[in-house]
C-alpha positions in Angstrom: 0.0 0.0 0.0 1.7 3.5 -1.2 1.4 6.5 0.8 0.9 10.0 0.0 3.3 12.5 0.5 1.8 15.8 0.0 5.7 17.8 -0.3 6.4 15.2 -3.2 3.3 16.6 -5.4 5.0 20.4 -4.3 7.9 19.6 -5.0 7.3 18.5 -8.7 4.5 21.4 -8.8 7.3 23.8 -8.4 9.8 22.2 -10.5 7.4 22.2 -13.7 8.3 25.9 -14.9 12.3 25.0 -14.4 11.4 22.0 -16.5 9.9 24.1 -19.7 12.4 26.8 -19.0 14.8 23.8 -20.0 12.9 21.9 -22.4 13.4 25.4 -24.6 16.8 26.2 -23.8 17.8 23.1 -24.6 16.0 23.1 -27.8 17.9 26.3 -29.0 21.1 25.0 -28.0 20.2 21.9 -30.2 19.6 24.0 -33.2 22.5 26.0 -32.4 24.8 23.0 -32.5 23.2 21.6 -35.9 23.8 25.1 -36.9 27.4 25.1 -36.5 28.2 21.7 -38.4 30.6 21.3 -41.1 27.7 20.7 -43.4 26.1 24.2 -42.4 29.0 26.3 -42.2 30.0 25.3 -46.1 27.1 27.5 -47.3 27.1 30.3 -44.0 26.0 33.1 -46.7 22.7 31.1 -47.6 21.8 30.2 -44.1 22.3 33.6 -43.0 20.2 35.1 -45.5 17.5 32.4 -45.0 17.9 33.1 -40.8 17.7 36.9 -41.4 14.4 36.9 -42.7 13.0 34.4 -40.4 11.6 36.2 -37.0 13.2 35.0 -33.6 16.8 33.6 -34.6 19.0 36.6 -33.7 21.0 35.2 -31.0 21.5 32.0 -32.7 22.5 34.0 -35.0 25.3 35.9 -33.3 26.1 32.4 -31.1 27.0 31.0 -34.7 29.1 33.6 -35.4 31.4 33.4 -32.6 31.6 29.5 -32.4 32.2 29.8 -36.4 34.8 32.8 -35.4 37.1 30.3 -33.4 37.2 27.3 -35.8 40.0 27.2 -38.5 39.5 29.5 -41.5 41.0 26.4 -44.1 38.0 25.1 -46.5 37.1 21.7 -46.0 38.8 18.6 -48.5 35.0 17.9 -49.6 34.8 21.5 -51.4 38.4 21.3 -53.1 37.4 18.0 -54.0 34.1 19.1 -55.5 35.7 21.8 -57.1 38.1 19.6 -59.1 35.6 17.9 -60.3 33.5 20.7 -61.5 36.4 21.9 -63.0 37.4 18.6 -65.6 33.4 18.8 -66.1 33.9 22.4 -67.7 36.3 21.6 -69.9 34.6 18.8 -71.4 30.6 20.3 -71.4 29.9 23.6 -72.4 28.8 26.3 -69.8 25.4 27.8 -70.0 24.9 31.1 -68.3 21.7 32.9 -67.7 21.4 36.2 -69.1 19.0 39.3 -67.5 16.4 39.0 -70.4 15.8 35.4 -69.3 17.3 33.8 -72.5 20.3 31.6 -71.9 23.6 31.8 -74.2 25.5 28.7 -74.6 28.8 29.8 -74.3 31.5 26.8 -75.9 35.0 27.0 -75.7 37.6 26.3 -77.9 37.3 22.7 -79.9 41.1 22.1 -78.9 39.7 22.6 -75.4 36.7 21.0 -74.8 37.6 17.5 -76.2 40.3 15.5 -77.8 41.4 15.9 -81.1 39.4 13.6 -83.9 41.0 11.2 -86.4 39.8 11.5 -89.5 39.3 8.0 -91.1 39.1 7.7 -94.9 37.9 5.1 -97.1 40.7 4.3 -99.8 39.2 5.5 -103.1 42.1 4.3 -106.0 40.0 6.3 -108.6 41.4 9.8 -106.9 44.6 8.6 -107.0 47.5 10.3 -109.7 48.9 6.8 -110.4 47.1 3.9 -111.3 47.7 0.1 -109.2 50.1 -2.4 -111.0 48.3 -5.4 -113.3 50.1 -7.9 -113.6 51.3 -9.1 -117.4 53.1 -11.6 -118.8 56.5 -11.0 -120.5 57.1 -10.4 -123.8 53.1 -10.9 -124.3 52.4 -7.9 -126.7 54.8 -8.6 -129.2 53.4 -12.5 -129.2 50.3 -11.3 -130.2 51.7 -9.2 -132.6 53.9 -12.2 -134.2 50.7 -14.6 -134.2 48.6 -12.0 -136.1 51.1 -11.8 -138.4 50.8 -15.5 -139.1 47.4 -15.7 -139.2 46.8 -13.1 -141.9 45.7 -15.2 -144.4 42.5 -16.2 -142.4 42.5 -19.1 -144.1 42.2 -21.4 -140.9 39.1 -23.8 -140.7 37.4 -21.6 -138.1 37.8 -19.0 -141.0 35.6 -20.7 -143.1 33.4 -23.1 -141.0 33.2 -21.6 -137.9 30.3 -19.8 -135.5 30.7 -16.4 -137.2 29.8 -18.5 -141.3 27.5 -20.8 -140.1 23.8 -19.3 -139.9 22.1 -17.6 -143.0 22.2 -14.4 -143.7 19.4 -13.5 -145.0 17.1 -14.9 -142.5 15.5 -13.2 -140.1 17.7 -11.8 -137.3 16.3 -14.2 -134.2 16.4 -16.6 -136.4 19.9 -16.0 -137.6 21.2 -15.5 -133.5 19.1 -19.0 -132.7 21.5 -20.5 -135.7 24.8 -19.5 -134.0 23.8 -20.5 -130.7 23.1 -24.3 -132.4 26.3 -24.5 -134.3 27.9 -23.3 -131.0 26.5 -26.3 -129.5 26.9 -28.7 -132.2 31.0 -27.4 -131.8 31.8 -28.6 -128.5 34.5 -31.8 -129.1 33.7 -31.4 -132.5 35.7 -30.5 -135.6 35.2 -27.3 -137.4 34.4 -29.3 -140.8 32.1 -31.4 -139.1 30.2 -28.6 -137.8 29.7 -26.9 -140.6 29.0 -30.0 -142.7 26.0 -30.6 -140.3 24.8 -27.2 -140.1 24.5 -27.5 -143.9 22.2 -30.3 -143.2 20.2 -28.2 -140.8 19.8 -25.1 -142.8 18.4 -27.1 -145.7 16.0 -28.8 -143.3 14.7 -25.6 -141.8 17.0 -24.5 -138.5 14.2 -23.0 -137.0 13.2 -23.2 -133.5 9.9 -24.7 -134.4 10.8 -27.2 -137.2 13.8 -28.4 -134.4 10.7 -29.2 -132.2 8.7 -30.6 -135.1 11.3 -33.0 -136.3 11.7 -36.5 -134.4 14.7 -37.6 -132.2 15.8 -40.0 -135.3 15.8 -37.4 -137.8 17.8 -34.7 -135.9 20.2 -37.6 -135.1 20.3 -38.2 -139.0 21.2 -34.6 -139.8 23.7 -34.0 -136.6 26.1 -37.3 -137.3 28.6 -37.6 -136.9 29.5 -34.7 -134.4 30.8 -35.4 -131.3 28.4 -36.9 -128.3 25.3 -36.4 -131.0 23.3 -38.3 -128.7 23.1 -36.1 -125.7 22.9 -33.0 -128.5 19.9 -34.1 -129.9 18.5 -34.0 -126.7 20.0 -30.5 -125.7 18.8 -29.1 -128.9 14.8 -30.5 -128.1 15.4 -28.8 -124.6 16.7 -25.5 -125.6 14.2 -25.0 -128.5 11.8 -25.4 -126.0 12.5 -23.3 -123.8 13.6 -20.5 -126.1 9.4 -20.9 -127.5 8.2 -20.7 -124.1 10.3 -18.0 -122.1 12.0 -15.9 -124.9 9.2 -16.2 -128.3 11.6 -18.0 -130.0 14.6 -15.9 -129.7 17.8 -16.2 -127.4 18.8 -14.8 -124.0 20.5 -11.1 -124.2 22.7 -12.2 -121.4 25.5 -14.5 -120.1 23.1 -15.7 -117.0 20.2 -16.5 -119.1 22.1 -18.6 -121.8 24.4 -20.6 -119.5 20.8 -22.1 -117.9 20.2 -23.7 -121.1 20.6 -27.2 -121.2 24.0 -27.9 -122.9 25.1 -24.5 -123.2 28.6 -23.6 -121.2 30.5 -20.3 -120.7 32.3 -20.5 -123.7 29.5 -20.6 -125.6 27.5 -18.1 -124.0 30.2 -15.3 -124.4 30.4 -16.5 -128.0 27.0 -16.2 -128.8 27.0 -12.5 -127.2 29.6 -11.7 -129.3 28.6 -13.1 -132.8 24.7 -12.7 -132.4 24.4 -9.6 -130.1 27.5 -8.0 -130.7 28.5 -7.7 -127.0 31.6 -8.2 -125.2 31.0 -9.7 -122.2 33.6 -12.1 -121.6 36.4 -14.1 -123.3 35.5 -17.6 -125.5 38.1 -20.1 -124.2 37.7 -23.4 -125.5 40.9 -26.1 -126.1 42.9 -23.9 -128.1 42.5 -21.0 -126.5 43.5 -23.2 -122.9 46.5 -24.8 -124.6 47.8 -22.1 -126.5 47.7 -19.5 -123.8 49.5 -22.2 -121.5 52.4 -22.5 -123.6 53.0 -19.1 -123.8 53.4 -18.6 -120.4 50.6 -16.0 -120.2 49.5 -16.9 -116.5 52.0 -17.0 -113.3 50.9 -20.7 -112.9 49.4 -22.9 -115.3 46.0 -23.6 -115.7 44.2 -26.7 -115.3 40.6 -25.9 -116.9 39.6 -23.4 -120.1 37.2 -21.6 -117.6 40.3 -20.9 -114.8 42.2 -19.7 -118.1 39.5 -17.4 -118.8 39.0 -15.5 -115.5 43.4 -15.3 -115.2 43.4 -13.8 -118.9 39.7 -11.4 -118.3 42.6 -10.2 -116.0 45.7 -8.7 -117.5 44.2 -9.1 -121.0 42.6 -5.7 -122.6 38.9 -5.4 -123.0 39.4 -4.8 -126.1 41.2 -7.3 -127.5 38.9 -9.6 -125.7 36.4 -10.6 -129.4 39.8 -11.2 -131.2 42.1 -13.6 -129.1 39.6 -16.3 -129.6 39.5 -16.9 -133.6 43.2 -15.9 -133.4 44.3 -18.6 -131.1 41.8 -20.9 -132.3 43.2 -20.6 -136.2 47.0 -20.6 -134.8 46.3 -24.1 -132.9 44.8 -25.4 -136.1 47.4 -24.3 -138.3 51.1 -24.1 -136.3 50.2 -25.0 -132.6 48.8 -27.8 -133.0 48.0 -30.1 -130.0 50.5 -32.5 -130.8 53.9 -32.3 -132.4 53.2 -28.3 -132.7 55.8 -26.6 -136.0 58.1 -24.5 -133.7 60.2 -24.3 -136.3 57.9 -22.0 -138.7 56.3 -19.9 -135.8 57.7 -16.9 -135.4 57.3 -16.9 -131.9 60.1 -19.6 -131.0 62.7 -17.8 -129.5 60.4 -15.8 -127.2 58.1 -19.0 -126.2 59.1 -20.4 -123.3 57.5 -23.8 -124.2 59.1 -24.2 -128.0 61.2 -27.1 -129.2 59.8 -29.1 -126.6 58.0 -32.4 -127.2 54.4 -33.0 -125.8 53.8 -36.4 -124.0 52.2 -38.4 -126.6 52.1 -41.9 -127.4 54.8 -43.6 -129.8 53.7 -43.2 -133.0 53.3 -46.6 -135.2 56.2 -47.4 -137.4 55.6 -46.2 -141.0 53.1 -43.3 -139.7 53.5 -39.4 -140.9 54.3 -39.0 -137.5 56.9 -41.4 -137.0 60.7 -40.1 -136.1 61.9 -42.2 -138.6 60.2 -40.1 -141.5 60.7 -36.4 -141.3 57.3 -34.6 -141.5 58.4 -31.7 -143.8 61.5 -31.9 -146.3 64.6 -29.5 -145.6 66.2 -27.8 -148.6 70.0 -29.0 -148.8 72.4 -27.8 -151.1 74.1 -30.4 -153.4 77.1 -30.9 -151.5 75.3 -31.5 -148.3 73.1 -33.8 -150.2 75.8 -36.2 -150.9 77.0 -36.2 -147.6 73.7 -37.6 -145.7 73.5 -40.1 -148.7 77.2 -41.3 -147.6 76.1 -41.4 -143.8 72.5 -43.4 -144.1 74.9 -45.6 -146.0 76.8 -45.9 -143.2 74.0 -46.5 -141.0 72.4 -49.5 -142.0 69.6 -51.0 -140.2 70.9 -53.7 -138.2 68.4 -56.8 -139.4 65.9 -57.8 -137.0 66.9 -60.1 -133.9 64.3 -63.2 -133.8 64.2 -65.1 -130.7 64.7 -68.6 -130.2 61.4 -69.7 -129.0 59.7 -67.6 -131.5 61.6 -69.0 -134.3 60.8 -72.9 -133.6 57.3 -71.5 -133.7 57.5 -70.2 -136.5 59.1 -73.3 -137.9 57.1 -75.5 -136.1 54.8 -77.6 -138.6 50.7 -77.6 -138.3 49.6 -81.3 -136.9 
């Protein structure tokens, strides 16, 4: 049970004003000291004129100023610090600053300033240039050419007179005449020039028409063809082709390398050719055997060739444009005529001292004895003056044949008597 003591209740009675008196003192010294933190005293000038407006604060006021009178006048290592900062901001970001009519001028400095200098990156353009890039070319190439139009002057070759360019009919009509070329193109491939033009004979008599092809029968066109080269599967090629040309192109021929080479049996060869002879474009270089043997020899690429469509993307690239219609007749009559596949006449070409691959034999096989070709039988005769006449006579006297050796199992067998 708690007693009541009445001087407790006047003792706290009394106490109660001391209490408040405390409560408010203590408040103010509170502010006073939040007042005077480093945080506050970084920005005095804006506290002051935010306390000197305010009603009440006066001698917090002047408190502040003597407690901020006795610490250290050095500026705290936050505001250098912040001030380094805003210094590497200002040289990179322009500064903005308000003008009295409201409207803010942007105020840049210097480009060699404000950021790092720029490298310029250009694209190389060889067409701006004052010199032009180095092709390639073979030695000596130029007067080669020279030296085999020379010798084939007399265009009197069998592509001269049989080939693609005499083949179709003049006086025909001019889609008719282009669909002509494009079949004695195909009729050429592996084929002889005189067997190409002996069958297109055949054909023009017939009608070499893109609808009599499709009107005549597999047997017939066979009949007319023979004996060129595969005329089996060109029987068939020719049926496929005429087709097509009927239903995509109204009986006429492509205008374009892509569009002929996706007829059935019609190559790259053929398909610059026929640009050539029937549209009278250049669009790329005819190589067929000749043209891939020919070139070979004459060392015209920095390392042989193994196919005649490799040949023609290494010559399309040293090789002027516009000698690009000629080389192919002009080789093609030179490896008929001199260069020929085997046993080429390096002795009459004029090009045999600059030909890297003259005088030199090609592997073939042995001829048989008593052949043209045969070593034993010279295949042109030599003019020899009559004193040097009488001297080989004297030495193929000399050298005799030695007769024949006969074995001697072979000779009883020979001897041996039928039962």
């Amino acid at each position: 049970m708690r007693h009541h003591d009445p001087e407790a209740n006047f003792s706290s009675s009394s106490m109660l004003p001391s209490v408040r008196c405390g409560a408010r003192s203590l408040r103010s010294l509170v502010r006073i000291l939040i007042m005077s933190s480093p945080y506050f005293t970084q920005s005095r000038s804006v506290i002051t004129r935010s306390s000197s407006q305010s009603a009440g604060v006066t001698p917090a006021a002047s408190f502040r100023s003597k407690l901020s009178s006795r610490q250290p006048k050095t500026a705290p290592p936050v505001a250098v610090k912040l001030e380094v900062e805003e210094a590497s901001v200002s040289e990179l970001e322009p500064v903005s600053v308000a003008s009295s009519a409201g409207c803010d001028k942007l105020k840049t400095k210097p480009s060699s300033e404000r950021r790092r200098k720029q490298v310029k990156v250009e694209y190389e353009n060889h067409s701006h240039l004052p010199f032009k890039m180095e092709i390639w070319e073979p030695l000596n190439w130029k007067k080669q050419f020279e030296l085999i139009r020379e010798m084939r002057s007399g265009r009197d070759a069998p592509v001269d007179e049989m080939g693609a360019e005499k083949c179709y009919d003049t006086e025909a009509l001019p889609r008719v005449r282009r669909f002509q070329v494009l079949v004695s193109l195909m009729l050429s491939s592996q084929t002889k020039d005189q067997v190409t033009g002996a069958a297109m004979q055949k054909l023009r008599a017939h009608g070499c028409t893109v609808e009599n092809l499709l009107a005549t029968s597999d047997e017939k066109l066979g009949e007319l063809i023979y004996p060129v080269g595969f005329w089996r599967n060109k029987v068939k090629y020719l049926k496929q082709t005429s087709a097509v040309l009927q239903r995509d192109f109204g009986g006429d021929i492509p205008n374009s390398v892509e569009g002929l080479v996706r007829l059935p049996g019609v190559g790259p060869k053929m398909a610059h050719l026929a640009m050539d002879i029937a549209w009278n474009q250049v669009s790329g270089i005819g190589v067929d055997t000749h043209v891939h043997r020919i070139s070979n020899r004459l060392g015209w690429f920095r390392r042989p060739t193994k196919n005649p469509e490799e040949t023609r993307k290494a010559l399309e690239d040293w090789l002027p444009r516009e000698l690009w219609s000629e080389i192919n007749w002009l080789l093609v009559g030179f490896g008929q005529q001199v260069c020929l596949p085997v046993s080429p006449l390096c002795s009459s070409c004029l090009n045999q001292n600059i030909c890297p691959s003259a005088h030199q034999s090609s592997p073939v096989k042995r001829p048989k004895a008593g052949s043209p070709r045969s070593p034993k039988s010279p295949p042109f005769k030599t003019k020899t003056e009559p004193g040097q006449e009488l001297a080989l006579n004297d030495e193929t006297i000399k050298q005799e044949p030695r007769p024949e050796t006969v074995s001697y199992m072979r000779q009883r067998r020979k001897n041996k008597c039928p039962l």
